[in-house]
N, C-alpha and C positions, 0 to 999 in steps of 0.2 A: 475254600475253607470247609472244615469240615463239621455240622452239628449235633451228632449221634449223641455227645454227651448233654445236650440241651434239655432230654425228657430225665435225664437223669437226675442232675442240677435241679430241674425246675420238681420233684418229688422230694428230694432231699429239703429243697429250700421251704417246702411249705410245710415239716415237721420241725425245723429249724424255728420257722414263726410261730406254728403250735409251742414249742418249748421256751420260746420268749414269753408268751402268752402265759403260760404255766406255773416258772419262774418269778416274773412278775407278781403273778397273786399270790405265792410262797414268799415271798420279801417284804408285799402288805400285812403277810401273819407273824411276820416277824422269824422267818426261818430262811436259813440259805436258800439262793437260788435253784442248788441243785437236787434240794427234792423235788420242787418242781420238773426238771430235767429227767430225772428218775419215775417218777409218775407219768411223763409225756412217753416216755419208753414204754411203761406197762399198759397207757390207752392203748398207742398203734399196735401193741402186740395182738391188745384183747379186739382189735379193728382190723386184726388179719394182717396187717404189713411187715413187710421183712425189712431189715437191714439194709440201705444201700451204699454204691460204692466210695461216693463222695464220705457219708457218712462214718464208712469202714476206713476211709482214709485220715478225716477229722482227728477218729479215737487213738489214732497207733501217734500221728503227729501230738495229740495231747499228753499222751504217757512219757514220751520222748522229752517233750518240753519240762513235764514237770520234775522227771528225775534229775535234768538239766539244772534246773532251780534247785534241785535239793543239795546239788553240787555245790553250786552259787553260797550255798547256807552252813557250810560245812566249816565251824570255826573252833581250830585243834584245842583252843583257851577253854571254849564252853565243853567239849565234848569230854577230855581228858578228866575234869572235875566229876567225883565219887557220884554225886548229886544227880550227875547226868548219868554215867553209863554205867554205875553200880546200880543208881535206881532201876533205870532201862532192864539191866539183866536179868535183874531178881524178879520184879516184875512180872517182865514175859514169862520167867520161866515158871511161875508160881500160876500164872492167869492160863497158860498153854495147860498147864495140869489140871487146873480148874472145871475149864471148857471141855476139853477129855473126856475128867470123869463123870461130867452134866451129859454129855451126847451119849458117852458109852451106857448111861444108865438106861437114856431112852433106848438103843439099841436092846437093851437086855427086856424092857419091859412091851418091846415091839411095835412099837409107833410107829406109824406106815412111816415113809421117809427115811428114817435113821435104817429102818431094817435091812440087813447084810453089810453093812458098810466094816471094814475091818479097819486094823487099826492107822495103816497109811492114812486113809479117807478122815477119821478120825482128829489125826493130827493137825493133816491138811485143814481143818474145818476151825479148829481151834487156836493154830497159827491164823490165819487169818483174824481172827475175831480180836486177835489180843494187840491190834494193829489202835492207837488215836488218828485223827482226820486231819490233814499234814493241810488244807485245801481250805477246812473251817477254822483250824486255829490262829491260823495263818489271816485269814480274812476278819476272825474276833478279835486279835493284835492290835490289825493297821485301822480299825474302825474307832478303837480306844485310843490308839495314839501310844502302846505297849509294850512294841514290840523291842526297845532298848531296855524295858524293867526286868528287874532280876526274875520274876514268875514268870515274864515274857520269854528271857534268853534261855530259864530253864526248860520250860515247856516246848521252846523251838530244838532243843537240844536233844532232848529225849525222843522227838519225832526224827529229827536226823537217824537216830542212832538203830530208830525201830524202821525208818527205811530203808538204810544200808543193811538191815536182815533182809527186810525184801528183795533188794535187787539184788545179792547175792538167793537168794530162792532162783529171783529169775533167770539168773546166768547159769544156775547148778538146773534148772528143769529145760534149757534146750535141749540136753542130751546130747551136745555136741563136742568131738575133739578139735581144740583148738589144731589149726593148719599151724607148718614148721614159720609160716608168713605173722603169726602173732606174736610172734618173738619181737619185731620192726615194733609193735605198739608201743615197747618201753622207750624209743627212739622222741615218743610225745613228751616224757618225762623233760630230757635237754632245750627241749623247743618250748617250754612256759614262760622266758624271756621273752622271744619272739612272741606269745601269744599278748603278754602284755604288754610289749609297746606298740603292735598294731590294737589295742584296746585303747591304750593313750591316746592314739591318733586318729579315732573314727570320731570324735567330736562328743556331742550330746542329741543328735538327734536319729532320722532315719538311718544312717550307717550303723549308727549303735547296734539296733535293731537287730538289721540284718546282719550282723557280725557273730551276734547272739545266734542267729537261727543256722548260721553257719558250720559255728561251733557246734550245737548240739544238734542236728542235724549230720554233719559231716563225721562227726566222731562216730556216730550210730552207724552211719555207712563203714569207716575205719574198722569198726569190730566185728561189723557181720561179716566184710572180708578176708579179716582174721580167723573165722569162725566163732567168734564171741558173740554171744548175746550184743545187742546194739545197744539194748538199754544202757548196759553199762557203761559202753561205750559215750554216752550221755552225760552220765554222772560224773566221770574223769574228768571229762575237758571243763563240766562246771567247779570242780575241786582246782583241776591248775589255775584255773584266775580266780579263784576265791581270795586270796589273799591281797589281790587289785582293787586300792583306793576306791576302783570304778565298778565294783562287783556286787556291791548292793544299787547302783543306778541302772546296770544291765539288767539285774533283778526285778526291778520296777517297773522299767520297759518291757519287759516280757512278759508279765504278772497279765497282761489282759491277753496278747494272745494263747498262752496257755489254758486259762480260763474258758478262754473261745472255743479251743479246739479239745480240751476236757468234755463238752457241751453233748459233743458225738462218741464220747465214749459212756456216757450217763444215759444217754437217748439208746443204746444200743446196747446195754445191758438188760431193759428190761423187755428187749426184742430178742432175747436167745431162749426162752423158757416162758410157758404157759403159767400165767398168773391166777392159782387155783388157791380156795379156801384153806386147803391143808397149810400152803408156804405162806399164805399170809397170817395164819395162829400160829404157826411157829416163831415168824420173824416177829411179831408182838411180842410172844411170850419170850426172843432172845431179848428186846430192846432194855426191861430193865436190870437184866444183868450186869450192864453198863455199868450200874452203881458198887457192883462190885470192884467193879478196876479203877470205880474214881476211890473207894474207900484204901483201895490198896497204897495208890500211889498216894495219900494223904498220910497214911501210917510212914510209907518209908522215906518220906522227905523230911518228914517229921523227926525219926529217928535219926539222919542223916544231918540233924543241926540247924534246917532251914525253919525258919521265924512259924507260928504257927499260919498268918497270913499270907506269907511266899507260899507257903505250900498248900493251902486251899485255895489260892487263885491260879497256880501253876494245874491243880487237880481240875476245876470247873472246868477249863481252856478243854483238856483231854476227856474229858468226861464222854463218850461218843468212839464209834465205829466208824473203822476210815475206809477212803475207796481202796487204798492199799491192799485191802482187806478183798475187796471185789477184784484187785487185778491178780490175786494170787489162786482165788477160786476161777478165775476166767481162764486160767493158764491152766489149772486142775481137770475144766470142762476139755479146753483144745486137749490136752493133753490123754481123755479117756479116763482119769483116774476117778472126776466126780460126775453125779449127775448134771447137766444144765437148770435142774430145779432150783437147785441149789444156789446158784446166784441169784436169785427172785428171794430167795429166803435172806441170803446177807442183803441183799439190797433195800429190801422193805426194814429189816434190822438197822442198817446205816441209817435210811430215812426219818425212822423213829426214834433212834438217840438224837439226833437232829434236832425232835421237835423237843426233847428231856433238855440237851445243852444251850440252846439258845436262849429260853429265859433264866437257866443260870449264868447263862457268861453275863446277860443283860443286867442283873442284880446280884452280882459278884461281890461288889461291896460290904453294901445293902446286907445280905449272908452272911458276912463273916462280924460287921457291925451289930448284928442283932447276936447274933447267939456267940457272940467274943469269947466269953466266959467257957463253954464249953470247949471251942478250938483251941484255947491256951491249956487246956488240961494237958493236949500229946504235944506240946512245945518242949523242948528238950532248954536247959538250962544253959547250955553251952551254944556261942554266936557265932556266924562267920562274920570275917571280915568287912563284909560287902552286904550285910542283913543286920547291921545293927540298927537300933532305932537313932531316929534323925535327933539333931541338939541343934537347935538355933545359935546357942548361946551368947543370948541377951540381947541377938540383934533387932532392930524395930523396924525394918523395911527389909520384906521378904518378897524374890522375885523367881517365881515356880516356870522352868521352864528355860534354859540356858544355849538356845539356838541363836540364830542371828537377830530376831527382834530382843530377846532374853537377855541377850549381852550388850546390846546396847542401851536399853534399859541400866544395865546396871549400872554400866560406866559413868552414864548421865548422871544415876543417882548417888552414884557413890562421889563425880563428882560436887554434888550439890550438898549431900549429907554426911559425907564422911564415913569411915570405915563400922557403921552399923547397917550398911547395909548385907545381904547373904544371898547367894544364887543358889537353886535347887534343883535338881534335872535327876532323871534315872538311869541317864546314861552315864556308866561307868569311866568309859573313855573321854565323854566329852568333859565330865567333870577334872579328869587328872589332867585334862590340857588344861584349864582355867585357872588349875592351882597351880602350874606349875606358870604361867602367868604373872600369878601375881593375887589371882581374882579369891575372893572369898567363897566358895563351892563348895556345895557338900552332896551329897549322892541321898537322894530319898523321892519318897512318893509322894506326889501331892493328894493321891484319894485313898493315904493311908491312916485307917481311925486309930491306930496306936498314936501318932504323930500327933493327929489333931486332939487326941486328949490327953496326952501329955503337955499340949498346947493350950489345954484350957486351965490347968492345972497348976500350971506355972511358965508364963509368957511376958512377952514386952512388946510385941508385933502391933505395930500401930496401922500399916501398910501393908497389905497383899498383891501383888503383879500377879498374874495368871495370863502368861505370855505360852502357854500349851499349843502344842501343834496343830489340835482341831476340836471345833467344838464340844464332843465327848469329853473327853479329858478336862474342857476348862467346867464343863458341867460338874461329875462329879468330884472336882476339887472343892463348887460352891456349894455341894451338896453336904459335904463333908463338914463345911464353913459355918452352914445354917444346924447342923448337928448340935453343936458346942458354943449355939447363939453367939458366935463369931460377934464384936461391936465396932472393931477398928473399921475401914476404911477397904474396900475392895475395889480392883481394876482390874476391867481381862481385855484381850485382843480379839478381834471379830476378822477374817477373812471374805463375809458375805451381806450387806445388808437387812437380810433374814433374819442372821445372827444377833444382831444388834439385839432387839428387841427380846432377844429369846433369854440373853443374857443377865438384863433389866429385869425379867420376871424370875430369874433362878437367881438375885440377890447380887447381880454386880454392881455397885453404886454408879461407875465411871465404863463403858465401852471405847475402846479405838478401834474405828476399824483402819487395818493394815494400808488397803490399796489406795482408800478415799484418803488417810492424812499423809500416806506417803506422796503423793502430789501434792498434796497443800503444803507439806517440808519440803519437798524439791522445790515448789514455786518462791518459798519466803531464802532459802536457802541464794537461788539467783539473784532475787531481788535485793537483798544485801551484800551478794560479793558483787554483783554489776547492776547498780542503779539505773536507772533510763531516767 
């Protein structure tokens, strides 16, 4: 056996630990892990260490993984809508001119860094910047329990729509002619059958897994022997099973190794360029321009008919510089066209809207409840379909939240109370399955203050369920509750012992938790169909 790679591994592994370590205290401040990961990159830099191989192989498996996922996310219903890829377009194309003409100024008034950069470099510099953080929003979503709400599905849409400009960058900057052997690639197109019923069949566990790493993995090899960029090769095969029952589960399973192996592309950015006082005042002085492209994308969602609410929570999620942004400048650097400084400049930039977005996604609400009044000034008068404000009407037991504990919930109570009872959920689909049931559903937010004060205003709700996916969400539903000195009667669901009590102090009258009563119903359940 052979262990030449053992000093290598064992180097690797103890910046690995450095960056857990780093991460960590980044997550006690209440900010992604990955500036942490980012900062562990610019110590070992300023500690003298280079990149190693393990490491270098982490980063290229992370990139692979995540355009995988992006594939995974790729839904024609969301993308197709003005909202999403009118907003995306204009946008860009408005923030790319922005950034331009902010760089080209420094160029003209000669600020060490900018100077000589012509306008290629230029471009390159402000495409990047005009990227949101597909990595953080993504992780702001599933923390809120979000990621089915209409600000959710828009905000994941328009990051789809700014990554596929990305990996089209990446495929057009190999500079490579596709071999007469790429043509065989459209052959994947007939075989998506095939790819979904061995999807059917790997079960829900380790197969899953590895079926996924398969996939994007294998695909990325398919292209590069085509002569195609691999990445893309990635994104494809996550597109042909996107439309598989099973294609947000694979997503979910893969969600932490890609994170994992993201870890060595963040640790390895800030080990390709000298972390000097010039790049770190620049990269400050880019982070609050951020606010410019949150103001933008709030004007055009705005204009585009979304509630004025949709489109300030859709705005915070985006509010921030994505790695997207780093893998397009890293490609810049391979490629000769930019300096290597320059990734230390986006990256301390990324870090730093980092620390701007985090306590907005945190008090999201919160933001839009207090200063209401001014955000409905650029509300446009005209609703879509799927953004109107919610109507109980006139039911008295409301149950927020329409999954599997939600719906049974309801049926219990509707049988016990009859047809005043109403289920509420944010998912669109899951609601028009319910209706078309039978079930009384209706599509809204539970931590929306339009709702709740329209609910104070004129209600009958005697009864509130708060059956929410995870405690966040059952939070700021009760936060929302105690706004409008809520009087009726409140119940939420607990997943954790911990819960319980946390619940009891943010104003739930009644906790269940989930696992502890579902054995004590299983138990009463046997015990009356088969006595002893």
């Amino acid at each position: 056996m052979e262990f030449e790679w053992i000093p290598v591994a064992l180097g690797d592994a103890a910046w690995i630990t450095l960056a857990f370590a780093m991460g960590l205290l980044a997550k006690q401040v209440g900010l992604p892990p990955l500036v942490g990961f980012l900062a562990t990159g610019f110590a070992l830099n300023y500690l003298g260490t280079t990149s190693g191989e393990m490491l270098q192989k982490l980063a290229d498996l992370g990139i692979t993984l995540l355009l995988f996922t992006v594939g995974l996310k790729l839904n024609p219903k969301v993308l197709i809508r003005p909202q999403v890829w009118a907003v995306t377009v204009l946008h860009s194309a408005i923030i790319v001119a922005f950034f331009s003409a902010v760089i080209f100024v420094m160029v003209l008034m000669g600020v060490s860094l900018f100077t000589g950069l012509d306008l290629k470099v230029i471009l390159l510099l402000a495409f990047a910047l005009s990227f949101s953080s597909t990595v953080f929003v993504v992780k702001s979503l599933e923390e809120k329990g979000e990621m089915k709400s209409l600000h959710g599905r828009i905000a994941i849409g328009i990051l789809v729509v700014q990554d596929l400009a990305a990996v089209i960058f990446l495929a057009a900057s190999a500079g490579k002619i596709p071999s007469i052997w790429a043509l065989l690639l459209f052959l994947l197109i007939p075989l998506r059958p095939l790819f979904h019923y061995l999807l059917q069949r790997t079960g829900h566990g380790e197969l899953l897994i590895l079926y996924g790493m398969v996939l994007a993995l294998g695909g990325a090899e398919l292209f590069e022997l085509g002569g195609v960029k691999g990445d893309l090769g990635a994104l494809i095969m996550g597109v042909l099973i996107s439309t598989h029952p099973k294609s947000s589960e694979i997503a979910k399973s893969m969600l932490g190794f890609k994170d994992l192996f993201l870890v060595g592309f963040f640790l390895s950015i800030g080990m390709l360029g000298n972390l000097s006082l010039e790049a770190l005042m620049i990269g400050l002085l880019l982070a609050p321009l951020v606010l410019i492209k949150s103001a933008l994308f709030f004007a055009l969602m705005t204009r585009f008919q979304l509630r004025a609410r949709t489109s300030l929570l859709a705005t915070l999620n985006l509010t921030n510089y994505s790695e997207f942004g780093l893998i397009v400048i890293a490609v810049g650097v391979s490629s000769g066209w930019v300096e290597p400084q320059w990734l230390i400049v986006i990256a301390i930039a990324l870090s730093a809207s980092f620390v701007i977005a985090a306590p907005l996604n945190s008090f999201d609400d919160r933001i839009y409840g207090r200063f209401r009044r001014l955000w409905m000034k650029f509300q446009s008068k005209k609703r879509l379909s799927d953004d109107r404000l919610l109507d109980t009407l006139g039911a008295t037991i409301a149950i927020f939240g329409m999954g599997r504990v939600g719906t049974g919930a309801y049926d219990r109570m509707r049988e016990l109370h009859g047809e005043t009872v109403v289920g509420i959920d944010f998912d669109a689909d899951r609601i028009k399955n319910h209706q078309e049931s039978g079930r009384n559903a209706l599509h809204g937010d539970p931590s929306d203050a339009d709702f709740w004060d329209k609910i104070e205003q004129d209600h009958s709700i005697k009864l509130v369920m708060l059956a929410l996916p995870n405690l966040d969400a059952n939070l700021d539903a009760l936060e929302q509750l105690r706004a409008i000195s809520y009087s009726g009667c409140i119940a939420a669901t607990a997943r954790f012992p911990d819960e319980v009590k946390i619940l009891e102090q943010a104003g739930a009258h009644d906790v269940f938790n989930i696992y502890t009563e579902a054995g004590t119903g299983f138990a009463d359940h046997v015990e009356v169909q088969n006595p002893i």
